[in-house]
Every structure is written in C-alpha cells, then in structure tokens.
N, CA, C, O and CB atoms as a CASP TS submission, in Angstrom:
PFRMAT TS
TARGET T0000
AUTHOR 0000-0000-0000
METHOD Language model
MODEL 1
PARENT N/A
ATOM      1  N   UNK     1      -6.600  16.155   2.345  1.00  0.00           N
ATOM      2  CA  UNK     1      -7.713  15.322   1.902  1.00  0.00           C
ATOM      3  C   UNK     1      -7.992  15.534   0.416  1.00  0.00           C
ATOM      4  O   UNK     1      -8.510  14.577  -0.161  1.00  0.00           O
ATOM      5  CB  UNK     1      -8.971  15.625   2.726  1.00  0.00           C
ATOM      6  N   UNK     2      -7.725  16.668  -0.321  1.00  0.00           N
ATOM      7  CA  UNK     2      -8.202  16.865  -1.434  1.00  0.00           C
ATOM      8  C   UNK     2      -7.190  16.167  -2.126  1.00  0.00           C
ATOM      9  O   UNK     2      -7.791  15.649  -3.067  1.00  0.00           O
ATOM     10  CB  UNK     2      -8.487  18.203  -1.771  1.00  0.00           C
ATOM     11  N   UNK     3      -5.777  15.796  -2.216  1.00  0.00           N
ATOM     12  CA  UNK     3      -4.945  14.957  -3.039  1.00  0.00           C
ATOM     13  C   UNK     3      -5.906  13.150  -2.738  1.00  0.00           C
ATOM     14  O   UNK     3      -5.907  12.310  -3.638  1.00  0.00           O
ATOM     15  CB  UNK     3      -2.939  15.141  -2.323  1.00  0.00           C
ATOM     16  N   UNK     4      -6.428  12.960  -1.729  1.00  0.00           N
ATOM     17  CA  UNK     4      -7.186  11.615  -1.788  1.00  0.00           C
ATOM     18  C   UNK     4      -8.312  11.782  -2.731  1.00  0.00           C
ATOM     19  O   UNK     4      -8.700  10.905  -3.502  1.00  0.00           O
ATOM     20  CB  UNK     4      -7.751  11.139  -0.356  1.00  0.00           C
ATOM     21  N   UNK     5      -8.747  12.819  -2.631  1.00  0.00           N
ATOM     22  CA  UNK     5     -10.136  12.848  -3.528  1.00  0.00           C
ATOM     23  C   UNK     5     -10.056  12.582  -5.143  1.00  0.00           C
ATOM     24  O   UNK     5     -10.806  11.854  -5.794  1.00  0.00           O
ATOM     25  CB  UNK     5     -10.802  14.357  -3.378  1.00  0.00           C
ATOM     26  N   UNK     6      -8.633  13.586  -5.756  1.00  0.00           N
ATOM     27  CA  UNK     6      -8.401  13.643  -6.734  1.00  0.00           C
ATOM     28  C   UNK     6      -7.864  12.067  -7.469  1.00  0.00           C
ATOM     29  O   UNK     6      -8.088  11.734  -8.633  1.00  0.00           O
ATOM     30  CB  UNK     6      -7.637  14.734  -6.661  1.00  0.00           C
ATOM     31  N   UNK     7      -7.360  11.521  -6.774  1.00  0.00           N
ATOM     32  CA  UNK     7      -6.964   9.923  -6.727  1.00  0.00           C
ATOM     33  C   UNK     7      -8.239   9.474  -7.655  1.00  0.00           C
ATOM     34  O   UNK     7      -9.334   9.904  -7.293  1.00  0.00           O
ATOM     35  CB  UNK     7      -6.927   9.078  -4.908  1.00  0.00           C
ATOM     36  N   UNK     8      -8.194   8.745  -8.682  1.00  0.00           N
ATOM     37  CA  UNK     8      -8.818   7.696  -9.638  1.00  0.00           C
ATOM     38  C   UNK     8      -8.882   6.152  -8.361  1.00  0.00           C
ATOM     39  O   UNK     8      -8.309   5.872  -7.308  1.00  0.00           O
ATOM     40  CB  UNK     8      -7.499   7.436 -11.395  1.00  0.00           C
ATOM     41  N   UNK     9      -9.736   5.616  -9.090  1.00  0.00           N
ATOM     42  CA  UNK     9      -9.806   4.186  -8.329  1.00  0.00           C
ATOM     43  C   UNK     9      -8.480   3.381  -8.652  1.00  0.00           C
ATOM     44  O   UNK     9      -7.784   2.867  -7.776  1.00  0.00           O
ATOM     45  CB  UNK     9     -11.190   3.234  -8.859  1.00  0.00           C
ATOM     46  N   UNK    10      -8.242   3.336  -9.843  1.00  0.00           N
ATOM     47  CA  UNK    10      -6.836   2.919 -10.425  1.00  0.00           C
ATOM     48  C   UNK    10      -5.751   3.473 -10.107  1.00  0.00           C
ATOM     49  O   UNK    10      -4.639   2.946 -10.113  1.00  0.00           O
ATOM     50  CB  UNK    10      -6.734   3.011 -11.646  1.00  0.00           C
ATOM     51  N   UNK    11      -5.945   4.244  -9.900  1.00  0.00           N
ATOM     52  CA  UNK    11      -4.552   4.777  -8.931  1.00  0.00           C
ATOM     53  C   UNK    11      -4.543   5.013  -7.489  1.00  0.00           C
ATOM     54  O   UNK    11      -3.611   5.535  -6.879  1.00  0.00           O
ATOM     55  CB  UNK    11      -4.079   6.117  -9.349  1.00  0.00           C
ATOM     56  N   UNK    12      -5.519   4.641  -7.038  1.00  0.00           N
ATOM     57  CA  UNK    12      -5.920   3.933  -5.701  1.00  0.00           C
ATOM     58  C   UNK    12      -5.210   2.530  -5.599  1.00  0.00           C
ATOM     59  O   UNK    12      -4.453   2.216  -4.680  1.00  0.00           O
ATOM     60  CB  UNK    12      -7.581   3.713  -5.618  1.00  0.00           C
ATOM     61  N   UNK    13      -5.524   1.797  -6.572  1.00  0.00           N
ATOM     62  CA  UNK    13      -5.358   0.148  -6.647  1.00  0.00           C
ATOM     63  C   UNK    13      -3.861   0.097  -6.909  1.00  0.00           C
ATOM     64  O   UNK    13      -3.287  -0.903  -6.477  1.00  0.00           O
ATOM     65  CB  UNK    13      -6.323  -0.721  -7.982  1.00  0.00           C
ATOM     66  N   UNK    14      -2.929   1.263  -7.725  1.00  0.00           N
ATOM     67  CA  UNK    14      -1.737   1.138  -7.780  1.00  0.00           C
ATOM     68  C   UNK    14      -1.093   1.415  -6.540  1.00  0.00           C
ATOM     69  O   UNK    14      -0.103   0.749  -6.239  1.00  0.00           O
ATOM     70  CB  UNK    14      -1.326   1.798  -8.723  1.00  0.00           C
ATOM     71  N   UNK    15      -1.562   2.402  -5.694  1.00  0.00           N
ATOM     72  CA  UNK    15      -0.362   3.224  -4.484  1.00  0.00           C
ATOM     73  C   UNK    15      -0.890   1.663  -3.946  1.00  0.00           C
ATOM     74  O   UNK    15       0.058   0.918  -3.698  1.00  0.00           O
ATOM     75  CB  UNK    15      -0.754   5.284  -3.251  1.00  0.00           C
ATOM     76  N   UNK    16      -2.256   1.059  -3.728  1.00  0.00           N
ATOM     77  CA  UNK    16      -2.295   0.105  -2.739  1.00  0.00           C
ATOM     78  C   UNK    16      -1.495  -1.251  -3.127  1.00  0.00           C
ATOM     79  O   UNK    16      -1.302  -2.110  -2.265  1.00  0.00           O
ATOM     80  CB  UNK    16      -3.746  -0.155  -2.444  1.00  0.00           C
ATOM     81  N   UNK    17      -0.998  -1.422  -4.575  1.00  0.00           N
ATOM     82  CA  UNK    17      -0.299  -2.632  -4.534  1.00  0.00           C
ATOM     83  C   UNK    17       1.219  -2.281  -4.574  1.00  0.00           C
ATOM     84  O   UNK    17       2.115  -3.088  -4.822  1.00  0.00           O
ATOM     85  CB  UNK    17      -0.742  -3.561  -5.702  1.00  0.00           C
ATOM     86  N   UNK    18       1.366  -1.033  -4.310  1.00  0.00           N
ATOM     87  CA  UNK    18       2.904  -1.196  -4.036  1.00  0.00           C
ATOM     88  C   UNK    18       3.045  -0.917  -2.835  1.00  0.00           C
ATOM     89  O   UNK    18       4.137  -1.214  -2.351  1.00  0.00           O
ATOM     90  CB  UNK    18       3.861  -0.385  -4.793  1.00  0.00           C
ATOM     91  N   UNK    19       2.004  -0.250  -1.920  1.00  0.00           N
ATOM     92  CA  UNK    19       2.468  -0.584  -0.523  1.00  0.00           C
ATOM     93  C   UNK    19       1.889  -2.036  -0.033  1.00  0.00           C
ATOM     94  O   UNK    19       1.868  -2.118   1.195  1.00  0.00           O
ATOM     95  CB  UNK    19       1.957   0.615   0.512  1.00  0.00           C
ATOM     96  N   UNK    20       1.635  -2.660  -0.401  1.00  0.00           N
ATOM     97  CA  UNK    20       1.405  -4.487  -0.166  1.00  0.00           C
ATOM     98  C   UNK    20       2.726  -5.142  -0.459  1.00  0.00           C
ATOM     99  O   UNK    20       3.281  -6.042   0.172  1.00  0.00           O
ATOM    100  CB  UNK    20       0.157  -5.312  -1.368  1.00  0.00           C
ATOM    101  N   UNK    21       3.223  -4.343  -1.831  1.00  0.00           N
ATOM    102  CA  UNK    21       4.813  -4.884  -1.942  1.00  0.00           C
ATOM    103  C   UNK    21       5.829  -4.727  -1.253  1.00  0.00           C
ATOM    104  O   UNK    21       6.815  -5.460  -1.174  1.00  0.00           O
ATOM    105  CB  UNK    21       5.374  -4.573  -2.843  1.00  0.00           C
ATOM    106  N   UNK    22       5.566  -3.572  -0.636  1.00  0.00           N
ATOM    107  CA  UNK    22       6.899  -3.424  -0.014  1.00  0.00           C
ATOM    108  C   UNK    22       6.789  -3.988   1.436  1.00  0.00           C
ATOM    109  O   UNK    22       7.707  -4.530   2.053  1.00  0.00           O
ATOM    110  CB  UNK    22       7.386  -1.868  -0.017  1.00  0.00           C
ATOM    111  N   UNK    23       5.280  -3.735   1.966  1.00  0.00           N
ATOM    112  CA  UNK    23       5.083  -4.291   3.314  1.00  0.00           C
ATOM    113  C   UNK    23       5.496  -5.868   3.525  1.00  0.00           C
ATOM    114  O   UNK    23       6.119  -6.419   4.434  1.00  0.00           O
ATOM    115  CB  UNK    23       3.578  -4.104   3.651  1.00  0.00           C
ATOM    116  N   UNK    24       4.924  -6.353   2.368  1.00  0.00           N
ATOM    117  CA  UNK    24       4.747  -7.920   2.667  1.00  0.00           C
ATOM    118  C   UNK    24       5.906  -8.239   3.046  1.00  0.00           C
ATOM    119  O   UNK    24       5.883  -8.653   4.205  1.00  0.00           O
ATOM    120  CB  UNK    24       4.311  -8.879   1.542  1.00  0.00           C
ATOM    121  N   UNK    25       7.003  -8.232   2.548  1.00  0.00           N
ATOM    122  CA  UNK    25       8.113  -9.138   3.178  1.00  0.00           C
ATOM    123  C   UNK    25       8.713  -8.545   4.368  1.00  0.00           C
ATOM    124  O   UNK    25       9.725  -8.990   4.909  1.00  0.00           O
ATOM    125  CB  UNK    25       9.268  -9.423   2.190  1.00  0.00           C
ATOM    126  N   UNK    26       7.921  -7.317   4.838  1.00  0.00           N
ATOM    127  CA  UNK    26       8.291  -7.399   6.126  1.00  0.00           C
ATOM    128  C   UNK    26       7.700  -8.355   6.931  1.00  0.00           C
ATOM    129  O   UNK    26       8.379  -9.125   7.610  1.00  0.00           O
ATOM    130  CB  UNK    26       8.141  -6.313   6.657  1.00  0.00           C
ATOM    131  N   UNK    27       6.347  -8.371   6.908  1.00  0.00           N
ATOM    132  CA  UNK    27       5.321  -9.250   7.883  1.00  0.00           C
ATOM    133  C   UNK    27       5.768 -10.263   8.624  1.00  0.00           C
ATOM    134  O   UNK    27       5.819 -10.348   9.851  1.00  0.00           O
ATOM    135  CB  UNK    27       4.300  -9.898   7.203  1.00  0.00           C
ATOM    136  N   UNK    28       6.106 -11.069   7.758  1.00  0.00           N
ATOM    137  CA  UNK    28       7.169 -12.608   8.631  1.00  0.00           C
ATOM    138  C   UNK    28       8.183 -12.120   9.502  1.00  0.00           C
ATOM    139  O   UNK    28       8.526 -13.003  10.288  1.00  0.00           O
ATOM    140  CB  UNK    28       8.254 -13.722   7.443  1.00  0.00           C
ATOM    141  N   UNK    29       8.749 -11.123   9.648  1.00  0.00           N
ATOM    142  CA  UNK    29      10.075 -10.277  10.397  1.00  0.00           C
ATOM    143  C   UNK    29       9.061 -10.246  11.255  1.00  0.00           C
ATOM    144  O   UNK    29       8.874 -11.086  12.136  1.00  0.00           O
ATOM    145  CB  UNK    29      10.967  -8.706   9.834  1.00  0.00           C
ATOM    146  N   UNK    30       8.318  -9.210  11.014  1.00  0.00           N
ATOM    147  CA  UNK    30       7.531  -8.691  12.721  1.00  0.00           C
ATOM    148  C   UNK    30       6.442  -9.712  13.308  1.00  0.00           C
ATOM    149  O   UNK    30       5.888  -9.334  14.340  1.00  0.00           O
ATOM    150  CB  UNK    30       6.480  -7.029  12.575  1.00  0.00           C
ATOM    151  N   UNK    31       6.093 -10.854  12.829  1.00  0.00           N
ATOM    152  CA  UNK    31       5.441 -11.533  12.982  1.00  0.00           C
ATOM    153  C   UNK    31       6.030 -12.977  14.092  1.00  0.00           C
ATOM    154  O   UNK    31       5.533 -13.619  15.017  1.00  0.00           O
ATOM    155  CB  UNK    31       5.063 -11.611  11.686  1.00  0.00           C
ATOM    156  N   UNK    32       7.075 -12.979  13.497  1.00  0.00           N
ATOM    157  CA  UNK    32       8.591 -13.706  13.703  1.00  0.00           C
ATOM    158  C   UNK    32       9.388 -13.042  14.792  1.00  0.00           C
ATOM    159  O   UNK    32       9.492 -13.612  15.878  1.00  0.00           O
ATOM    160  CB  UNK    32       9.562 -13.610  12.307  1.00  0.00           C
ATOM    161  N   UNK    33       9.760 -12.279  14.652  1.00  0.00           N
ATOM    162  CA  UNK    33      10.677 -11.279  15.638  1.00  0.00           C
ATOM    163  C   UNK    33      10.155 -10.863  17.147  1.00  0.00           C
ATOM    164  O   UNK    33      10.842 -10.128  17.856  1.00  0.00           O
ATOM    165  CB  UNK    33      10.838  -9.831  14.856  1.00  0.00           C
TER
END
C-alpha cells in the first residue's frame, strides 16, 4: 500500500492510461469471443 500512497495524481493518470492502452484492444476479443 505504501508504493500507492507515494504515487502523485499524475502518475496515477499515467499507469491508468497505459493500462486503458493496452486493455482496450482486448475488449472487442472478450466481448466478441
């Protein structure tokens, strides 16, 4: 928990838009599949 704490909001907003990147083009697969 303490590596979450230390996290900035901005680097909150970064880990969260690269796991949106990588997820997204799965979605249609499992959505689909």
């Amino acid at each position: 928990m303490s590596m979450f704490r230390k996290m900035n909001g901005m680097e909150a907003a970064v880990v969260g838009g690269v796991l949106l990147m990588t997820l997204a083009p799965l979605v249609p697969y499992a959505l689909l599949g």
